[in-house]
N, C-alpha and C positions, 0 to 999 in steps of 0.2 A: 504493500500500500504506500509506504515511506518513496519508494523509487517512483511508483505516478506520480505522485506529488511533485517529487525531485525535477521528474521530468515536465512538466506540467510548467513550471515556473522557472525553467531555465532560460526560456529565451530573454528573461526582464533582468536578469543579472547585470549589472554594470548601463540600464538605461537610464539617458539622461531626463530631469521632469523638463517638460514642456514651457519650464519657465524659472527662473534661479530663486533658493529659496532665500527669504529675509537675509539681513546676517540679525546674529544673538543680539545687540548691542539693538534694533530696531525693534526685534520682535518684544524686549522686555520694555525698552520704552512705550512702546504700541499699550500695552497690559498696563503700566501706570498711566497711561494717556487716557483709555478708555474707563479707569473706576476714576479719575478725575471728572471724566465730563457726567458719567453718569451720576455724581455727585451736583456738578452744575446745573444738570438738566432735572434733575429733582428740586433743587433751591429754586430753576424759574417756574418748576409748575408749582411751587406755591405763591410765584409773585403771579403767575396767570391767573389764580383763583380771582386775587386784587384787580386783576385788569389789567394789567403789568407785562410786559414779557411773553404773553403770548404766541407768538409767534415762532421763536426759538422753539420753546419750550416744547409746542404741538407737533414738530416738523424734524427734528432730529429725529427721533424712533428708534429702529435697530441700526440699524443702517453703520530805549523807547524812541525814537525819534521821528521827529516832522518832515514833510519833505519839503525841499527846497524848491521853488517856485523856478519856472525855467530850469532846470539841472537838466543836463544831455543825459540821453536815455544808452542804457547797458544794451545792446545787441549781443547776439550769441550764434553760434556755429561752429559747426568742429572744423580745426585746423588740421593741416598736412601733417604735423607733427604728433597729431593723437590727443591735446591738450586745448579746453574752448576757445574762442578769441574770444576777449570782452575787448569794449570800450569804455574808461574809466568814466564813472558818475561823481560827482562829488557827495560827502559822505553828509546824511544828514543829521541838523543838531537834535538835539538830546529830548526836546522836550515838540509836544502838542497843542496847537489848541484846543481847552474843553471843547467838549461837545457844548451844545447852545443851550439845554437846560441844565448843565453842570452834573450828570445825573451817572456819565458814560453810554446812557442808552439813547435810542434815537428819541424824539420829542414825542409827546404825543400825540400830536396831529401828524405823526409821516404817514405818509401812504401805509398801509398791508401790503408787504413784499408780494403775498400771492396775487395782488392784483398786477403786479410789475413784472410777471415772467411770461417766457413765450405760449403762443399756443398755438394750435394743430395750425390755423391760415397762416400762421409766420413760417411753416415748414414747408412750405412747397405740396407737389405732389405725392398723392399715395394714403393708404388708409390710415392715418395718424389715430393710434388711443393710448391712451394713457396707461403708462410702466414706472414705476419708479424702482431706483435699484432697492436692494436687500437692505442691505447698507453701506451709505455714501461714503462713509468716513471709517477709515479704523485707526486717527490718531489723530492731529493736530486738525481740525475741522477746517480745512481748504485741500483743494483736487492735490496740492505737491506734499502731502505730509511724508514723511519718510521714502522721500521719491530715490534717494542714494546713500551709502554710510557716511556723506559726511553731512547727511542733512542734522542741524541741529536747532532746535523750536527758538532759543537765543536770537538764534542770527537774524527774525524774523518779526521786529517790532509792533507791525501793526495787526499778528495774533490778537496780543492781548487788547486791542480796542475793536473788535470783532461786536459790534452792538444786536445784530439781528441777522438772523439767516432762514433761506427757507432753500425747499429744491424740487423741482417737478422733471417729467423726461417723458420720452415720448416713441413708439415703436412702431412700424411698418412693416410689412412683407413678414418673412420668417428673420430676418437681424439687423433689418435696419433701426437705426435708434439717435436722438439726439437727448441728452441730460443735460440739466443745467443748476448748478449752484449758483445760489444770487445773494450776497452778504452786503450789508450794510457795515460803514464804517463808524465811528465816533468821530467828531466834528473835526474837519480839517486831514482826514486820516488814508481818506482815499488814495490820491496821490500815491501816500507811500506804500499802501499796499500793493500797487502795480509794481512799484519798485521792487517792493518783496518778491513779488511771481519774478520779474528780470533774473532776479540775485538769485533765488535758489535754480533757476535755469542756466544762472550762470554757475553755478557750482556743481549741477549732476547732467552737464551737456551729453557729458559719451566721450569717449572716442573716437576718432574719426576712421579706423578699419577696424572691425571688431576682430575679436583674436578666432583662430580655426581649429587651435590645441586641443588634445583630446580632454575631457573633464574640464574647459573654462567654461564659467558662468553665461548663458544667454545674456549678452547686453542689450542693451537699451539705448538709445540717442534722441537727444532734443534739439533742433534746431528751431528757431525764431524765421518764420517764412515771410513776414509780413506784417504791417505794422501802422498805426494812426489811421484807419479804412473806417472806423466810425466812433460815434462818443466823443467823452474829450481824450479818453486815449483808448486803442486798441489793440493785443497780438495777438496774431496766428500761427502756434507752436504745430510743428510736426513733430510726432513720436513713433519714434520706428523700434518697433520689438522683434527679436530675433528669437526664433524657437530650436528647437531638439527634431530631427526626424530619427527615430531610432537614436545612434549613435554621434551622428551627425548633425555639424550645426545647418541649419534650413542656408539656403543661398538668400534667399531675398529675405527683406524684415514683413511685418504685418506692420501695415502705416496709419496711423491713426491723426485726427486734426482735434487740438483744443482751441478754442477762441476765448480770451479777456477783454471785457468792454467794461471799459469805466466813464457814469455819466458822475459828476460830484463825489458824492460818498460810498456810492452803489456800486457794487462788481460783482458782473457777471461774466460766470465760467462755464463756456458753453463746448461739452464732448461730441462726437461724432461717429459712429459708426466704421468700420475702413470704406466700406463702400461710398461715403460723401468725399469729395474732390473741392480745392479748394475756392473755386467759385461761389458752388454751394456753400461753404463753411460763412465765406464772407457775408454772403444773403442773409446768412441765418443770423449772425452774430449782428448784422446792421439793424436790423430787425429789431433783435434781443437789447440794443444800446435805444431804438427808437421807443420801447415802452420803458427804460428806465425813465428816458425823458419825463416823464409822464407823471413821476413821484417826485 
């Protein structure tokens, strides 16, 4: 019986997964990230009761410094040499402005985020219904949490004035799919939070030839394709994922497009299917920056 077996699961010996796993150092970060928030996310469904917070609170589920006004924007892309290029931004000072009711949360006249996200006519053709993921987040509550080892929540100021978030997504055919995260900032914070997306973009770019060695990790690569197409600021990150066939790393990557539109304090982070191309991307996200307007 021992030898069916034996023989039975020999062929998975030495196969590589379909996708690299965490390193330690993420996945235990991950585990205090996630009893933190579900700590947060309990303290706002008591300030929902109040009328407070709401928003947050209902819409997670399972699932310091200012910027400087004018500052040249980080660009990203993998160089010849294996290492990102940036272009330096000047660093920003230390501090914020409140938010305008002094409170850190949005006021209480802003819009309801769910009124300010896309919906099925901003998607084009095809039978749009409604899919939301499982869960959207499994750490620092924005699309790049633990996007590489040397991501660390520090480096990444305007986390902590995160004032409201909600997220909806949307699916067609059998995989077609657009998601979107849309967070509010604390007063003046915006800005820097585009910054933030730049800068961890500029820290977990890729490589620019992924290695072919037996047993290396599936890489991943970010490049910045695109940029200021709507809002008062907007980019359009390609992500290219490299998988396992059997033993072997795949030749081509699975390409994916994120879009950031930032209208004020609002940012939206809109995923995409591989099958949408970046025409499309841009529609969607022009779109998605046109009902930020709108709060």
């Amino acid at each position: 019986m021992s030898d069916g077996f034996e023989s039975t699961f020999a062929p998975l010996r030495g196969q590589q997964p379909p996708a690299p796993f965490a390193f330690p150092e993420a996945v235990r970060r991950r585990g205090r990230q996630r009893s933190q928030r579900q700590a947060v996310v309990a303290g706002l469904a008591v300030v929902a009761v109040a009328g407070a917070g709401a928003g947050w609170a209902a819409n997670l589920g399972p699932g310091d410094g200012s910027p400087t006004p004018g500052a040249s924007r980080t660009t990203v892309a993998p160089s010849g040499t294996g290492s990102p290029s940036v272009a330096p931004s000047p660093t920003p000072a230390t501090s914020a402005p409140p938010s305008p009711n002094g409170s850190g949360r949005p006021d209480p006249g802003a819009a309801d985020l769910s009124t300010l996200m896309l919906r099925p006519a901003d998607l084009g053709p095809g039978a749009w219904r409604k899919q939301l993921p499982s869960e959207p987040f499994s750490g620092d509550t924005w699309r790049w949490a633990d996007l590489c080892a040397a991501y660390r929540s520090s480096d990444y100021p305007s986390l902590r004035r995160q004032a409201d978030l909600d997220f909806t997504g949307y699916a067609t055919g059998s995989a077609g799919y657009v998601y979107e995260h849309l967070h509010r900032y604390a007063g003046g914070w915006g800005p820097r939070a585009l910054d933030d997306v730049r800068h961890v973009l500029a820290t977990c770019a890729g490589t620019a030839t992924p290695s072919t060695a037996p047993g290396s990790p599936a890489p991943r690569r970010f490049t910045v394709v695109g940029s200021g197409f709507a809002g008062d600021e907007a980019l359009l990150v390609r992500e290219e994922q490299w998988n396992y066939e059997g033993e072997t790393l795949a030749a081509d990557p699975v390409v994916t497009l994120v879009a950031v539109v930032r209208v004020g304090d609002l940012v939206g982070t809109v995923m995409f299917s591989p099958d949408r191309d970046e025409p499309y991307a841009r529609m969607v996200a022009t779109a998605a920056a046109g009902r930020l307007a709108a709060g």
